[in-house]
N, C-alpha and C positions, 0 to 999 in steps of 0.2 A: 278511309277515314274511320278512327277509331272515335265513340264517345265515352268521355270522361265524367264524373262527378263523384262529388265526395258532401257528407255533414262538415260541420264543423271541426268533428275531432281528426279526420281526414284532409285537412288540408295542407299540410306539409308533406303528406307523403303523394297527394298528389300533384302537387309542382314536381316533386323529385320523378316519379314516375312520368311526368310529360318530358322533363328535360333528358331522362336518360335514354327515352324512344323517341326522341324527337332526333335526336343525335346517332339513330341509326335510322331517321328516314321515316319514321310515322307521321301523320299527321293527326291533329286532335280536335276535337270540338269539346271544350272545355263547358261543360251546362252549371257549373255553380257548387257548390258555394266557394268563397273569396272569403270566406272567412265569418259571415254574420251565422249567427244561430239559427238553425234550421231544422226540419221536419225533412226525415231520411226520406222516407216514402215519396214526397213528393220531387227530391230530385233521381231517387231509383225510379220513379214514371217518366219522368224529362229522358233520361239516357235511353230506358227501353224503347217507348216509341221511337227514339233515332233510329233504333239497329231495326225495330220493326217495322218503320218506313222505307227502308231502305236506304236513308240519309247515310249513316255509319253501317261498316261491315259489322262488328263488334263494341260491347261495351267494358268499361270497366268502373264498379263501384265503390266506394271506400268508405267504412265510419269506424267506431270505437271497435268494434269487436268483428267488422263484417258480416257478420247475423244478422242484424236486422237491416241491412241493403238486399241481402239473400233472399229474406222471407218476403218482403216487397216485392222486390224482381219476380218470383216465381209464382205471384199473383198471376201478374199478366200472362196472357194467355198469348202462348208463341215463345215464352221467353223460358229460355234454360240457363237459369243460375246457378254458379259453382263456388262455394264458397274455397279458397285457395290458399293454402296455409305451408304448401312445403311443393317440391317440384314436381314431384312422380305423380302425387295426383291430379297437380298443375295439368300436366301433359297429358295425364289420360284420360282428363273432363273431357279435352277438346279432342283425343280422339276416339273415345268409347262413346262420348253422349252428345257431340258436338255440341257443346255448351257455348251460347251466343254472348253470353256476362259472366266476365270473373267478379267477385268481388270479396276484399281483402279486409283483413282487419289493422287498422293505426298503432291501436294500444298493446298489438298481439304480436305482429313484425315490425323489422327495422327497415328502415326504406331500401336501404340495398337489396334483402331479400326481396321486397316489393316488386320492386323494376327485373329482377331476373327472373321470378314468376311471371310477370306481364308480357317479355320479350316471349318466354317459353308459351304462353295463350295464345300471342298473337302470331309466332310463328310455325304453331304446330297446328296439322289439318285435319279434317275427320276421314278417319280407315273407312268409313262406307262399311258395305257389303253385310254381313251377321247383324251389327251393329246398327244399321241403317234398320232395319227391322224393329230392334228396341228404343229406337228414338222415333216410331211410328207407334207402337204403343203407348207409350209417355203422353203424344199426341193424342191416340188415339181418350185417356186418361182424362184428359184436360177439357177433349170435348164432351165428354159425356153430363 
């Protein structure tokens, strides 16, 4: 179970992004918004607790610029946000820093690129091993 949410400026690429993972087999819990004007931060908290209840594996965020779902997300304590803008890095948030939220910008990509970053988050794993290590100091960061 993937979670979803987006602002307002977000919400056409996130229909496109459900319908084009959903048609290889994703499932989603779609946390809002449908379109009314909204406050980022408060649906970047809705998605995070999903992934960090354990409800959702993974999340994914959307507004104007995906900066400010980024800088929210990475509030929460547990949550490694990747802000996601082209593929290579796409790929190697999830496996250098096992990053739990992507999150995209509306105004920045075009929905297509969207969904083929989101397929490449959600089907790429974390390498472990060196790396596991620097995603224990991150933590280790967060708790201090």
């Amino acid at each position: 179970m993937i979670a979803i949410g987006c602002d307002h400026a977000g919400v056409e690429m996130k229909k496109a992004v459900i319908t084009a993972l959903e048609e290889k087999g994703f499932e989603f819990r779609d946390l809002g918004t449908d379109g009314e004007p909204c406050d980022y931060p408060v649906i970047a908290e809705k998605v995070c607790n999903e992934v960090l209840s354990g409800g959702c594996e993974r999340g994914i965020l959307i507004c104007g610029t995906g900066i400010g779902m980024s800088i929210a997300a990475n509030k929460i304590k547990g949550i490694r946000a990747a802000l996601c803008s082209d593929s290579f890095s796409t790929k190697f948030t999830r496996l250098h820093n096992d990053s739990n939220i992507m999150c995209m910008g509306a105004r920045v990509l075009g929905n297509g690129l969207a969904c083929e970053l989101a397929e490449i988050f959600l089907t790429t794993g974390f390498e472990g091993g060196r790396h596991q290590r620097r995603v224990d100091l991150i933590t280790a960061l967060e708790n201090k």
